[in-house]
N, C-alpha and C positions, 0 to 999 in steps of 0.2 A: 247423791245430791241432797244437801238441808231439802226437808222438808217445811211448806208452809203450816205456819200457828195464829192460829185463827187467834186474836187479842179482844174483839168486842163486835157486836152489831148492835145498828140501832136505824129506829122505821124514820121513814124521809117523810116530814110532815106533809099532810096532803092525799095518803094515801098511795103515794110514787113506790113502794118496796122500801126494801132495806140496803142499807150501806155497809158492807163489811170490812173492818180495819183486819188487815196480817202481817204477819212479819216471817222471814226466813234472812237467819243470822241478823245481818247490818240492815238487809235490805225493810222495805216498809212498803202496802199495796193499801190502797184504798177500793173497791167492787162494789159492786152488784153481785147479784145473783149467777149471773153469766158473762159480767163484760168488767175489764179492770178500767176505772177510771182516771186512776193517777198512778206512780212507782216512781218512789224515792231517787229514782239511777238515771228514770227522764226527764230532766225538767230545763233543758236547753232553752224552751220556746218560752215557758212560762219567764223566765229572767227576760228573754228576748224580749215580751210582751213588756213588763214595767220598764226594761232600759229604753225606749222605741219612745213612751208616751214620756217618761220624765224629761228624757233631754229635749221635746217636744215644748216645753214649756223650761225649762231649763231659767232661761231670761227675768219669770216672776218670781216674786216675793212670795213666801206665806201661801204658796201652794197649797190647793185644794183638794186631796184626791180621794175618787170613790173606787175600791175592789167588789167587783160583785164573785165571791166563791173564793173561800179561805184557802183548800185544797191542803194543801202540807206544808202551806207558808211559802215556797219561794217566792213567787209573785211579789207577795208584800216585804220579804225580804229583800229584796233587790230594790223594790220601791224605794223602801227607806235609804237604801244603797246611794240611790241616782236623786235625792232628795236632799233641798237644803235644811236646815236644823230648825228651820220656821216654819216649815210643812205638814200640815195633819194630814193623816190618811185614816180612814173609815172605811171597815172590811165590811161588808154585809154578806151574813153568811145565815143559810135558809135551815141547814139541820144543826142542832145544838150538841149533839154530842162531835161532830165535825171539830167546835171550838174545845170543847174538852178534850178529845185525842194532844190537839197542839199542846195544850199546857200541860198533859199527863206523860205523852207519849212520846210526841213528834217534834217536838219544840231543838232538839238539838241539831236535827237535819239542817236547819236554814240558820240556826244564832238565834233561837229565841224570840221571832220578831216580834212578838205578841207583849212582850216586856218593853218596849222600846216608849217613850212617852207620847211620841207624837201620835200614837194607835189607838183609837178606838172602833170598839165592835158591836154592830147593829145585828141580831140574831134575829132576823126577816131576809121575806126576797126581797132581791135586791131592788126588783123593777118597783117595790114599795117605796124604797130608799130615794129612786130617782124621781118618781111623782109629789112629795114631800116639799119639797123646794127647788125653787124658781134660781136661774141663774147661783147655782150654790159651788158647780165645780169647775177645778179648771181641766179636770181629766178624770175621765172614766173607761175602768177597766172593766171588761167583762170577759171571764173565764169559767162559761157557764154552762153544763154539758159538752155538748161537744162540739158545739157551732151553733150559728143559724139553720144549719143542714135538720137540726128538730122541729119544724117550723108547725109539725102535723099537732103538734099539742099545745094548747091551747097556751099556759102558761108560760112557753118559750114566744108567743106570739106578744104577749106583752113585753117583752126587749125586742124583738127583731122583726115584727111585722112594722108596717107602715104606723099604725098609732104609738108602739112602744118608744121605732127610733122620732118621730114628733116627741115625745116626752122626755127623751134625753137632749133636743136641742133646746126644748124648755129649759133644762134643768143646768145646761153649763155654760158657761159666760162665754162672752164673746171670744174667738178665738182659739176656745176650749177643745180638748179632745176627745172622741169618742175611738179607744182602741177595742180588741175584739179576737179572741184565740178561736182557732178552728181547727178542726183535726183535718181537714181538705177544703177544696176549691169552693165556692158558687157563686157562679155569675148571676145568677137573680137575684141575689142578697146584693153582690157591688155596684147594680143598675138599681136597689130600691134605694142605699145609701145617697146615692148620686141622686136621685129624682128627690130625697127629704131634702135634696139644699148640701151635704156635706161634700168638702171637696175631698176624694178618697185615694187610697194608694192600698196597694195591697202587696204585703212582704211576706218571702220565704222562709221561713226558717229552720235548722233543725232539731230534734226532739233533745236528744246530749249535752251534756253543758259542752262536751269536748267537738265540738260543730260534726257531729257524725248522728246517724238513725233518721228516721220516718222524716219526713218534712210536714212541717206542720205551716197554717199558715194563719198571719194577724192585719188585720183590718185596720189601718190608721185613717181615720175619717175629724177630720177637721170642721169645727162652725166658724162659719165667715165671721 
């Protein structure tokens, strides 16, 4: 078996450890210390996540959209995918060398998305991005650890506690979407969604572009 080659680490602002980038042959791992957070070969759910919220909005002009968590680009690739040519999208991505990987490294897995003109990238959290401005989106994504299932830290409580999702119905216009990747289920999360005012649905999907591995699951939470 190819063995894994460690290609770079660098510290997750904050104090959170470090992020390790590797590779073995074609393949590509994003990690921690102990737990992989991304790999090039699953990224079924994350497409699933941008196709779910664009056709969501499909209907407007000049689409607004916020990514919270660059990861290895699919997401925003697809985005742009399911995106009309009048669309901007704004990554907000919290470790910096994350966005260096893409344009050094990783940028051919997904097409580059990062080159595309409708992209721009805010190197902060994202939960900064959405307190900033008032009715600014028509959809926001967030693919941010690895659900609301984090809840116990402080920092995941500003997207996913009761003030955080208040702050994202601030921040997207009428109609807007709040989607939401989660590596499993919780019902306390779809009852807080529900009690902020969104009207919510919750889909399955699988981890594989080829609809096969782990089921992962996304959060489409609508503002009235």
């Amino acid at each position: 078996m190819i063995p894994w080659v460690e290609i770079d680490r660098a510290e997750v602002p904050g104090g959170e450890g470090e992020v390790i980038l590797r590779r073995r042959g074609t393949e590509f791992s994003i990690r921690t210390a102990t737990t992989e957070l991304m790999n090039s070969s699953l990224h079924g759910s994350e497409d699933a996540l941008a196709e779910l919220s664009c056709n969501c909005i499909s209907r407007k002009t000049g689409s607004r959209i916020l990514i919270g968590g660059l990861g290895m680009g699919y997401t925003l690739a697809a985005a742009l995918h399911h995106s009309g040519s009048d669309s901007l999208i704004t990554v907000a991505e919290l470790i910096p060398a994350v966005v260096s990987w893409n344009r050094e490294h990783l940028g051919h897995l997904a097409g580059k998305p990062l080159e595309d003109g409708r992209v721009s990238i805010q190197q902060e959290d994202v939960a900064e991005t959405i307190s900033s401005k008032k009715s600014a989106w028509d959809a926001i994504l967030l693919d941010v650890d690895n659900g609301p299932d984090g809840l116990t830290r402080t920092a995941n409580d500003r997207l996913y506690g009761m003030s955080g999702l208040k702050n994202v119905l601030w921040a997207l216009r009428s109609g807007g979407i709040l989607s939401i990747w989660s590596s499993g289920t919780d019902e306390t999360f779809t009852r807080r969604l529900k009690r902020c005012g969104f009207k919510t649905e919750v889909v399955h999907v699988r981890a594989r572009p080829s609809g096969k591995g782990a089921r992962h699951i996304i959060w489409i939470a609508t503002k009235p």
